[in-house]
C-alpha positions in Angstrom: 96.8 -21.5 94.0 97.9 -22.1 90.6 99.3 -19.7 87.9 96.3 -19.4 86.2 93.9 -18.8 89.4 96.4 -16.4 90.6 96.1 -14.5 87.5 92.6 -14.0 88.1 92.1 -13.4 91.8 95.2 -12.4 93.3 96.2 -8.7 94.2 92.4 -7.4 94.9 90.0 -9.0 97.1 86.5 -7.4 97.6 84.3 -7.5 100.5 81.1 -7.4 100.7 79.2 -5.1 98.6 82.3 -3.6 97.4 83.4 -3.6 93.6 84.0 -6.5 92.0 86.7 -5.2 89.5 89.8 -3.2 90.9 88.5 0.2 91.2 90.3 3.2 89.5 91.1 5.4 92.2 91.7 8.4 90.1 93.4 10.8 92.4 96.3 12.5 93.1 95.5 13.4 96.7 94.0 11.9 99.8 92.1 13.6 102.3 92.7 13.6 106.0 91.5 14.7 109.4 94.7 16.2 110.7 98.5 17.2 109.9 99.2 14.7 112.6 97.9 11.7 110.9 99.6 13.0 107.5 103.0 13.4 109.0 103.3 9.8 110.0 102.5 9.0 106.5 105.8 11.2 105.6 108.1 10.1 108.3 106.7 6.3 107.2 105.4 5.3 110.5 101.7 4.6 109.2 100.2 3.0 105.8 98.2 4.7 104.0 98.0 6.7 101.0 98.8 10.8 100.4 99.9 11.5 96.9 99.8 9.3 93.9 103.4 10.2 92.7 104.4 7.6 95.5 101.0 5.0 95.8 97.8 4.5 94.6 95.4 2.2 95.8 94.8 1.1 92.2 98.5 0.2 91.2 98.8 -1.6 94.9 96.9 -4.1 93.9 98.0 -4.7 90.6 101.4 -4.9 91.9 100.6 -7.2 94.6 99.1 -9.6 91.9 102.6 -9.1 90.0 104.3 -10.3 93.1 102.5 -13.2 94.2 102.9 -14.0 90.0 106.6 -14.3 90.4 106.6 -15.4 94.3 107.8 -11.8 95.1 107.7 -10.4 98.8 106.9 -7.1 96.7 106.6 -5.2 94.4 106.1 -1.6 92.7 104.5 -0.2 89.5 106.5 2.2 87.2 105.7 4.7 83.7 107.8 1.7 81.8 109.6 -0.9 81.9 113.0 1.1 80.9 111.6 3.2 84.4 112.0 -0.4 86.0 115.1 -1.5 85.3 116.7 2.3 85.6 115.5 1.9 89.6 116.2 -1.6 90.1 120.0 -0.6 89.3 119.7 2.8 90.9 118.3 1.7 94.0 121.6 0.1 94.8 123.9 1.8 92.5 125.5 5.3 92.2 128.3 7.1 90.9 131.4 5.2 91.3 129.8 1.8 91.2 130.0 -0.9 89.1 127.3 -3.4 87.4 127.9 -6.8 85.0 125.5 -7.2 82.8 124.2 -9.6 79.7 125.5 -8.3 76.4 122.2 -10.0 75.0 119.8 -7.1 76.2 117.1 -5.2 74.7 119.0 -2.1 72.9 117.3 0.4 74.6 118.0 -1.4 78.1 121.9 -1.3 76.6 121.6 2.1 75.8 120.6 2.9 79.0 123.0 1.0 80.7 126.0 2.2 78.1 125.3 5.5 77.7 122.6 7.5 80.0 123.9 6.0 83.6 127.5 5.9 82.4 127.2 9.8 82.5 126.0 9.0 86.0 129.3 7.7 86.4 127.6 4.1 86.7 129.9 1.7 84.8 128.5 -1.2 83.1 130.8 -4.7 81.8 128.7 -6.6 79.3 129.6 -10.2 79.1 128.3 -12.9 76.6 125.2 -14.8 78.2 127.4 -18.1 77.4 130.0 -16.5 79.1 131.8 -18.9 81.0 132.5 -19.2 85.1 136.1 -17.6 84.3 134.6 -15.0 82.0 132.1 -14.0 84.2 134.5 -14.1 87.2 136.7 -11.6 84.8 134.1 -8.7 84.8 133.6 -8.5 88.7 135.1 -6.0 90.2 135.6 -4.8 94.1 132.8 -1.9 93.4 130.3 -4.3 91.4 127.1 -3.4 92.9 124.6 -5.8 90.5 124.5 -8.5 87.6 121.5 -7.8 85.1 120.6 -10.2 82.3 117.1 -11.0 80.2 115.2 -14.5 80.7 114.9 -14.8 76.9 116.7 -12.1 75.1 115.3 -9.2 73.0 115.6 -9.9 70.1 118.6 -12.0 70.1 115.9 -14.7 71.9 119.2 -16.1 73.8 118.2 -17.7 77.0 120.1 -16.8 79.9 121.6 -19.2 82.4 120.0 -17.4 85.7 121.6 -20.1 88.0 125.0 -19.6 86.9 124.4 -16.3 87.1 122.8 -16.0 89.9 125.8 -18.5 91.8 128.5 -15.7 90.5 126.7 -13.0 91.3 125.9 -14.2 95.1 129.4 -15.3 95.1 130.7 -11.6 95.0 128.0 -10.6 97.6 125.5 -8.7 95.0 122.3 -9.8 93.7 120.9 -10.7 90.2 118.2 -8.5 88.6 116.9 -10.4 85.5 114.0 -8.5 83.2 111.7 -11.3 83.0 109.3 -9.8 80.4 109.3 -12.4 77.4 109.2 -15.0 79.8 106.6 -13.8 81.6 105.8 -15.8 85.4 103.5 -17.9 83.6 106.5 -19.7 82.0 109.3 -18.7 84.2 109.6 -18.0 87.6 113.6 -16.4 87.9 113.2 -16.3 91.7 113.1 -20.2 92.1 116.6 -20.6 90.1 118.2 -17.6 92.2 117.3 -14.5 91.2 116.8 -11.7 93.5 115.2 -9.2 91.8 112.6 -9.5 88.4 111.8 -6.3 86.5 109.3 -5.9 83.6 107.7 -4.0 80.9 104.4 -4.6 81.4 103.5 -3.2 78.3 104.4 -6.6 76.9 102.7 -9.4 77.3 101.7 -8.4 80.6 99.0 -6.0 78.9 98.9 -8.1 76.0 96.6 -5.4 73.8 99.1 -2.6 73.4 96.8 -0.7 75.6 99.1 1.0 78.4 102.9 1.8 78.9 103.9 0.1 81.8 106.5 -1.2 84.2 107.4 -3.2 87.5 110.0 -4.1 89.8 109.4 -7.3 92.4 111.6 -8.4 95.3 112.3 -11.9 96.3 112.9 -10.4 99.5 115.7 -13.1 100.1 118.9 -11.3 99.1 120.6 -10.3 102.6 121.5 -6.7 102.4 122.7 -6.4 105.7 125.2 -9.2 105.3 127.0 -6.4 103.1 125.9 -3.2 104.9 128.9 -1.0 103.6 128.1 -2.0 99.9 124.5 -1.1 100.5 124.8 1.8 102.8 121.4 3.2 101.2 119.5 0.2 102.8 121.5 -0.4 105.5 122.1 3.0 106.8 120.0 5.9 108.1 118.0 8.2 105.6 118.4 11.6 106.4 115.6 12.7 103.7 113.4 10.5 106.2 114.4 11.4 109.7 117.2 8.4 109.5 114.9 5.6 108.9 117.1 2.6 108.0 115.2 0.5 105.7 116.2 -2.9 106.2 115.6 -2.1 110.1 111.9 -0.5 109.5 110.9 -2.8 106.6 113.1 -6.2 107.1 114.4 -8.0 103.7 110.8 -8.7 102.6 110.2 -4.8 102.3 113.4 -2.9 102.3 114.2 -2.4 98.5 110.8 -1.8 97.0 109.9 0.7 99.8 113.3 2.3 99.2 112.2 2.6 95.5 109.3 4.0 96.2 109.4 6.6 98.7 113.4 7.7 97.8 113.4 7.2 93.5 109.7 7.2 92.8 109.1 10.8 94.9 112.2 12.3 93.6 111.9 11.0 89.9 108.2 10.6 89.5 107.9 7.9 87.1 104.6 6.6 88.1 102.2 4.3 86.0 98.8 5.4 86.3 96.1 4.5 87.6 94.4 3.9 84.3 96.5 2.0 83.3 97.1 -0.3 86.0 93.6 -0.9 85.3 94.3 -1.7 81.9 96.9 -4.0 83.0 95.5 -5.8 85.6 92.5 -6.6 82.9 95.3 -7.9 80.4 96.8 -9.7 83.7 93.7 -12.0 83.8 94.3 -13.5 80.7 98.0 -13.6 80.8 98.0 -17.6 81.2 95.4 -18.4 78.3 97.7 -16.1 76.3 100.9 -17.2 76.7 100.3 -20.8 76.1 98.8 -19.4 72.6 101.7 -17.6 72.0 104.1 -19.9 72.8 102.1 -22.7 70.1 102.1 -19.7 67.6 106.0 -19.0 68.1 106.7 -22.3 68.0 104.7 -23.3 64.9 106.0 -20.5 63.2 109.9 -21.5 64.1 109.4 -24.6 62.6 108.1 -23.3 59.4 110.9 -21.0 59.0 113.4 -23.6 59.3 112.6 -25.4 56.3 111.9 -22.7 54.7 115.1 -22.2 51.2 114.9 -18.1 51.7 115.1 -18.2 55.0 119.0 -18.4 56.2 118.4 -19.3 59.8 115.8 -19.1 62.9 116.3 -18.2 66.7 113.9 -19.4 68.8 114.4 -21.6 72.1 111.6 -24.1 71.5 112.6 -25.2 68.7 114.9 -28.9 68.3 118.2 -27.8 67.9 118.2 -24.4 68.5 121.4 -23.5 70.5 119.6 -22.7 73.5 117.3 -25.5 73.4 118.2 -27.5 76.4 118.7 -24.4 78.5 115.3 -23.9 77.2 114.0 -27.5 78.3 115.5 -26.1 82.1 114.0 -23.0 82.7 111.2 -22.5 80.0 110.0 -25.9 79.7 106.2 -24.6 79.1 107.0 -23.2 76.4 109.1 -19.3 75.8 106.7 -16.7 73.8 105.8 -15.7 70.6 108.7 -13.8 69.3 110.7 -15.2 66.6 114.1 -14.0 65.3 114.9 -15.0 61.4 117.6 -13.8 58.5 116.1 -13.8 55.0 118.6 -14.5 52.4 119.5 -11.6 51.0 120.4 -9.2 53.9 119.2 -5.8 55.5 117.3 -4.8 52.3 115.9 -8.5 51.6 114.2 -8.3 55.4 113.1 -5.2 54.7 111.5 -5.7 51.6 109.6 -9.1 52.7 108.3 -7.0 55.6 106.5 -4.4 53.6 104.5 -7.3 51.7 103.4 -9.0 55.1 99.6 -8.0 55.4 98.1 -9.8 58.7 101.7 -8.7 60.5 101.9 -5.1 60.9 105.7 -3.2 61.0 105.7 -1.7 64.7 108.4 -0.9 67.5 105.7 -3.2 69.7 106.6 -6.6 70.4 104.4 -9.5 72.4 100.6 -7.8 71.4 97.5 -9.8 71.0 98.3 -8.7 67.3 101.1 -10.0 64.8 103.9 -7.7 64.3 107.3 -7.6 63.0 110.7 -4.9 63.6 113.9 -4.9 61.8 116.1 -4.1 65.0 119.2 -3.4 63.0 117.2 0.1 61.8 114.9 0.5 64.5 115.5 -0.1 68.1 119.0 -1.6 67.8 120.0 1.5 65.2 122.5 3.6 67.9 124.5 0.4 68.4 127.5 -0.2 66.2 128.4 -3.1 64.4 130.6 -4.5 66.8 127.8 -3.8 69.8 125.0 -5.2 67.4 127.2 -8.5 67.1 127.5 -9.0 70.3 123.8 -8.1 71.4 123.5 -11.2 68.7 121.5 -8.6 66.6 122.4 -9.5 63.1 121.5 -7.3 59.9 119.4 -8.8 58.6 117.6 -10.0 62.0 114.0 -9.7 61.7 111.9 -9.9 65.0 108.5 -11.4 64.2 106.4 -11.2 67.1 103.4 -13.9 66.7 100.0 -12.9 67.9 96.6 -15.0 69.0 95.5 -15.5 65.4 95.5 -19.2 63.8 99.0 -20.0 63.4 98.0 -21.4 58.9 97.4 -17.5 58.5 100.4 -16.3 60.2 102.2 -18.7 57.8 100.3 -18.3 54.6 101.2 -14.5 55.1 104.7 -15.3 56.1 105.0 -17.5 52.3 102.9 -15.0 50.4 105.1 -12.2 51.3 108.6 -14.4 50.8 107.1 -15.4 47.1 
């Protein structure tokens, strides 16, 4: 099937008389005949379903559709996307390890990275996405457990080379996680260039309507674990918190790291999405493919104004002829990126911030890739516990503002853009 049937139909498949929209199972507990049937739910011998903190019938589904999206083996819902990419890592990392990742990442991604799982004693080397072969060979060392890196950077809107990654990464025997959220399946698929694992915020596009907080990991379920069974002892050895199941024995490579995820992270951290809102997602999930080509004629239009534009210093955005990225662009995203435009006004911080207040169709919010136009100065917002030099090199100038372009006509997004310039 293509993209766009997939985004319809996939993940839930009724039978007959049976709902026709994914049903909200709304329930923290299931019921069953005996304590025998339950245990071999706990010691993972059965499917099924027992408490909601680990699966849901609801988010199954959804996260079935989000795998056969990207190509996936499987896949898991989470509270949030920074939930995501906090268990992708900590699924295979712990203290003492070591993970190379993108300097050009969302800042609270960074700040999650460079500050919370550094206390974990989880070290992090951030290297330029243009980094090259030598530099990213540089930052590996003999504990380097992961690379991470964005499909198109937030906000910076840099676009990430996943197959050089990717080869340097499999090089050193570790895989590549990318957080594939701007991107979205519908215009890039990170598995086909070598990417082993694809994270989310589905709160993004994914939902589309600013509707539900969301999350998801997905599994290529190609990376080899057990070609490096001492670097991943916690998928390649015995469990003691499950009667020494070994995952990659009990699940193979198609299952090992999302159930791993689940049943180990997800029961002892808890952060679940719920089943609410994987309905709410999987209803923005439907739609995904009509929206992003919008978004992407929106961004695109937008870019193009900007860059003739006298009070405008300079634009970021992939699709657009010239743009530094542009031919990496043309490889990976050549569909079209998303809707999210990065732009200096002349003048600096306070010029941005001053021709944001006098937008009135775009709305100042921390949300980013709505059905709805909105704009964020990073710099004083979501970039503001990075220092100078860390905003640099997140390529997070200033006076970077990060206009996110909705469904509307793309003449009012513009006429609102010039009336507030003027």
């Amino acid at each position: 099937m293509g993209i766009g049937t997939k985004c319809v139909q996939d993940g839930y498949r009724p039978g007959n008389g049976e709902p026709r929209q994914i049903p909200i199972v709304q329930s923290t507990t299931f019921k069953y005949d005996t304590s025998q049937d339950m245990g071999k739910l706990f010691d993972l011998e059965a499917s099924g379903y027992f408490y909601t903190r680990l699966q849901n019938p609801t988010n199954d589904h959804v996260a079935a559709k989000i795998a056969s999206l990207e190509g996936g083996s499987a896949a898991m819902l989470t509270s949030s996307g920074q939930a995501a990419n906090f268990y992708a890592v900590f699924n295979i990392a712990s203290c003492g390890d070591h993970i190379v990742a993108s300097s050009a990442i969302y800042g609270g991604t960074f700040n999650l990275f460079a500050v919370t799982m550094k206390r974990m004693g989880i070290e992090f080397t951030f290297v330029s996405p243009h980094a090259t072969e030598e530099e990213l060979e540089a930052a590996f060392r003999p504990n380097t457990k992961a690379v991470f890196g964005e499909t198109v950077a937030n906000p910076a809107l840099v676009v990430l080379d996943i197959e050089k990654f990717a080869n340097a990464a499999h090089k050193h025997g570790v895989p590549l996680i990318i957080d594939n959220t701007f991107a979205t399946p519908v215009h890039c698929r990170p598995f086909e260039f070598g990417a082993d694992i694809v994270t989310h915020s589905t709160t993004k596009y994914m939902d589309g309507h600013g509707a539900g907080v969301g999350g998801c990991i997905v599994d290529s379920g190609k990376f080899d674990w057990t070609e490096y069974p001492e670097k991943f002892a916690g998928l390649c050895e015995p469990d003691d918190s499950y009667h020494g199941v070994t995952y990659t024995e009990r699940f193979g490579l198609e299952g090992a790291f999302i159930t791993k995820a689940t049943v180990q992270l997800m029961r002892d951290l808890g952060s679940i999405q719920s089943p609410q809102n994987a309905f709410l997602l999987n209803m923005g999930l439907e739609s995904l493919h009509v929206r992003m080509k919008r978004h992407a004629e929106n961004g695109l239009a937008v870019a193009k104004y900007l860059n003739s534009h006298e009070k405008i210093s300079w634009v970021k955005y992939c699709g657009l002829e010239g743009d530094t990225d542009y031919e990496l662009a043309q490889k990976y995203l050549p569909n079209g990126s998303c809707g999210v435009v990065s732009f200096g006004v002349k003048g600096g911080r306070k010029a941005a911030e001053d021709f944001m207040q006098k937008l009135k169709v775009a709305a100042i919010e921390t949300h980013v890739a709505d059905a709805r136009t909105c704009c964020l100065h990073p710099a004083s917002s979501t970039h503001r516990q990075m220092s100078d030099e860390e905003l640099a090199a997140a390529g997070v100038s200033p006076d970077l503002v990060r206009f996110s372009c909705g469904l509307e006509d793309a003449e009012d997004l513009i006429a609102d853009i010039e009336q507030a310039l003027k």
